[in-house]
C-alpha positions in Angstrom: 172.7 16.4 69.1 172.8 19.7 67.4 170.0 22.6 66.9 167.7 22.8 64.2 164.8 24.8 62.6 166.6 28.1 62.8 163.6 30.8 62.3 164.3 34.6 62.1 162.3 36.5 64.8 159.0 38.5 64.1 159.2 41.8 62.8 159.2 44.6 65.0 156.2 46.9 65.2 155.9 50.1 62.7 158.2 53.0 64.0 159.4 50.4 66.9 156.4 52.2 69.0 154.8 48.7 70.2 156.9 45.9 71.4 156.1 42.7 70.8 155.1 39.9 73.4 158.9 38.3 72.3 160.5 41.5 73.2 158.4 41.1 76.9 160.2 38.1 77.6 163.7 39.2 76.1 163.7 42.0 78.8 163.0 39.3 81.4 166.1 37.5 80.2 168.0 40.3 80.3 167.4 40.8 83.8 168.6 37.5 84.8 171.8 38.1 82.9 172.0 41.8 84.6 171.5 40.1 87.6 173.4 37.4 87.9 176.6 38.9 85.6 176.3 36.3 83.2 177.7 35.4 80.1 174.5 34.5 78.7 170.7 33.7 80.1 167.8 32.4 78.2 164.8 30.9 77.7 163.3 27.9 75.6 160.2 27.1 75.1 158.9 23.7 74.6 156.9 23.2 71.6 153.6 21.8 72.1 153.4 19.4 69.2 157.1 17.9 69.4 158.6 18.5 72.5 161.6 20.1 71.3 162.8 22.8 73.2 162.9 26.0 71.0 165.6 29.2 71.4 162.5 31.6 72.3 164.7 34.5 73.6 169.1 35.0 74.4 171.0 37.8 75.9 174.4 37.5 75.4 176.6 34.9 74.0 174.9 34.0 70.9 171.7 36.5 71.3 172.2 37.6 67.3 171.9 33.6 65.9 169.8 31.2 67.8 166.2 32.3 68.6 164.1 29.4 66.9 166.8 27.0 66.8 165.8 24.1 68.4 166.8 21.2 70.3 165.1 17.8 71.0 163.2 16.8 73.9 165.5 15.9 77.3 168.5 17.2 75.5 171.0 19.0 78.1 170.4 20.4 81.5 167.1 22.2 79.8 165.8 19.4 79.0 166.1 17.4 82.3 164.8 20.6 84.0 161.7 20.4 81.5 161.8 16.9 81.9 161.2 16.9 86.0 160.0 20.6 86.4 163.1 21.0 88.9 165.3 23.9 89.2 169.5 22.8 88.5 172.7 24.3 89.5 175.7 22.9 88.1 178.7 24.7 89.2 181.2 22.3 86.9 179.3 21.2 83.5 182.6 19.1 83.1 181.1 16.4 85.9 177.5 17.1 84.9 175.5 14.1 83.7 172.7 15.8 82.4 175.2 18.5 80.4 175.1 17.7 76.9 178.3 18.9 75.9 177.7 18.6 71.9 174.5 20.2 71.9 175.9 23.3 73.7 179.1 23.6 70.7 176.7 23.4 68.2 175.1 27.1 70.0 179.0 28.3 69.4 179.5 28.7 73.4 180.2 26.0 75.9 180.1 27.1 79.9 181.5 25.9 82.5 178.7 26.5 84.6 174.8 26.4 84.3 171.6 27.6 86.5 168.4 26.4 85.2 164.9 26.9 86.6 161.4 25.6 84.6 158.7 27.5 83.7 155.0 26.1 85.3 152.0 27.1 84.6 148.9 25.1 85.2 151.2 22.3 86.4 152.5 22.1 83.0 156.2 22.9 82.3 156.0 25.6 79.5 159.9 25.8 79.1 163.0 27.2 80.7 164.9 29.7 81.9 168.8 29.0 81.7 171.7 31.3 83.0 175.3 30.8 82.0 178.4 30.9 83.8 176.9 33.7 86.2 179.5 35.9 88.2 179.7 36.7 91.8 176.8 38.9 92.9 176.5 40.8 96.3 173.6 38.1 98.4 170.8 39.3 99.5 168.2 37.2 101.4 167.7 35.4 98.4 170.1 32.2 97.4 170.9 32.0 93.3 168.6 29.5 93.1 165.9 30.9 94.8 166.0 34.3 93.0 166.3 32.6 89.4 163.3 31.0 90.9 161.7 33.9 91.0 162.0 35.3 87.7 160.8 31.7 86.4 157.9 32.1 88.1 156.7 35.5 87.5 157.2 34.5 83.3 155.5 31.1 83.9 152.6 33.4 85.0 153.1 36.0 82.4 153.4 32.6 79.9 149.9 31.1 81.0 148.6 34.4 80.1 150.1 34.9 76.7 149.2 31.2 76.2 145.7 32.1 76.7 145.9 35.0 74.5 147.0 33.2 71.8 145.1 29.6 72.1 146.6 26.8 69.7 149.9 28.9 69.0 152.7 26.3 70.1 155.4 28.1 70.6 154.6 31.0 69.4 153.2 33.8 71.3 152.1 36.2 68.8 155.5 37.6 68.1 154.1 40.0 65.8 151.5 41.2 67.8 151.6 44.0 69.4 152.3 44.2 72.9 149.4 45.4 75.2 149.1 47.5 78.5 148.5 44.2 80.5 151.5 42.6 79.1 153.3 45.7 80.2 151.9 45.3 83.7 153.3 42.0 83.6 157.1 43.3 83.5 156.2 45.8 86.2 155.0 43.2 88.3 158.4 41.3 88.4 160.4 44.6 88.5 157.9 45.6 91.6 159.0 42.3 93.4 162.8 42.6 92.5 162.9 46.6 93.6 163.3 45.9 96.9 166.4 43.3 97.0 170.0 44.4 97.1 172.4 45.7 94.2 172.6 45.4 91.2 169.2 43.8 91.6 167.0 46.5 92.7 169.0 48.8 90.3 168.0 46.5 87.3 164.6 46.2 88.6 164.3 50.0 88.7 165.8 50.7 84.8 163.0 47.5 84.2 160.2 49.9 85.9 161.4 53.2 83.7 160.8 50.8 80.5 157.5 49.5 81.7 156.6 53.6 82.6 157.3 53.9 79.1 155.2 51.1 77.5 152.0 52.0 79.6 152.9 55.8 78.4 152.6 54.8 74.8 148.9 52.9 75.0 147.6 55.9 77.1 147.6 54.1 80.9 148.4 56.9 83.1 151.4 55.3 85.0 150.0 56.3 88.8 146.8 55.0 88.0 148.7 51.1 86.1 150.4 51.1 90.2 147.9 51.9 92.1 
């Protein structure tokens, strides 16, 4: 099956002094990436009223063509992990049943390797979080798995909230709106709980904190008060 719908992202914010909620969960995705040494992570989003899974953010391969293209429900490892709300590691996409080798040519990159992890809120599976043919990473006391797991978690919360802030949006998460302090706080919370594992992790989670500084700078939240 091949992608569809291709929509362009919403603008940025005047002057690029406000980013937008889309730009909250890009940095998440570049984390992973960072994180992992991936050739590409990213993160769909399932579309309330059709079930497709939607391109809502990509860093690396194919980051410059495929946010809002969009694939049909249960298509590819995504969509089993949608599907059954279950993290998937597939070290060999060659022998993978669930790897839907046509949809991934149509994204002009095929890996050999996929790590997926869904993200729940309310007991809902809101989308996913993909990472693609990741490289070797010093191992801390946290597996692949378990770490992806992480960063799945912390954006299905930061999801549920946006969600809220935006009732009847499907997939879209007020793109063009500008991002508050809370949705700052939301990256610092996932770059607090990452500061503390080992390199390159807590390195990535500490540039991640500097960019969150930033953010709470701009809409006047004195930084030692947004920590405390």
């Amino acid at each position: 099956m091949t992608a569809s719908d291709h929509r362009q992202p919403g603008p940025a914010a005047p002057g690029g002094r406000q980013l937008s909620r889309g730009r909250l969960i890009q940095a998440i995705v570049e984390i992973a990436r960072t994180v992992f040494g991936a050739a590409a992570a990213s993160v769909f989003l399932v579309d309330l009223a059709t079930g497709d899974l939607v391109f809502e953010a990509v860093s690396g391969e194919g980051e410059g063509d495929l946010i809002g293209r969009r694939f049909p429900a249960g298509t590819g490892i995504a969509g089993w992990v949608a599907a059954y709300g279950q993290p998937l590691l597939v070290d060999d996409t060659t022998d993978s049943p669930q790897f839907a080798r046509g949809a991934a040519a149509s994204t002009g990159y095929v890996p050999r390797s996929i790590m997926a992890a869904p993200l729940i809120a309310a007991g809902e599976c809101l989308g996913v979080v993909e990472v693609l043919d990741r490289g070797s990473r010093l191992r801390g006391e946290l597996g692949d798995v378990d770490l992806l797991g992480l960063l799945a978690t912390e954006l299905g919360t930061a999801l549920e909230l946006l969600y809220a802030q935006s009732p009847g949006a499907g997939t879209a998460l007020g793109e063009d709106t500008p991002a508050s302090s809370s949705d700052a706080l939301l990256l610092q919370r996932v770059a607090g709980r990452l500061s503390g594992a080992a390199e390159p992790v807590a390195s990535t989670a500490r540039s991640l904190l500097a960019m969150v500084d930033d953010l709470l700078a701009r809409d006047g939240v004195p930084v030692g008060q947004a920590r405390g």
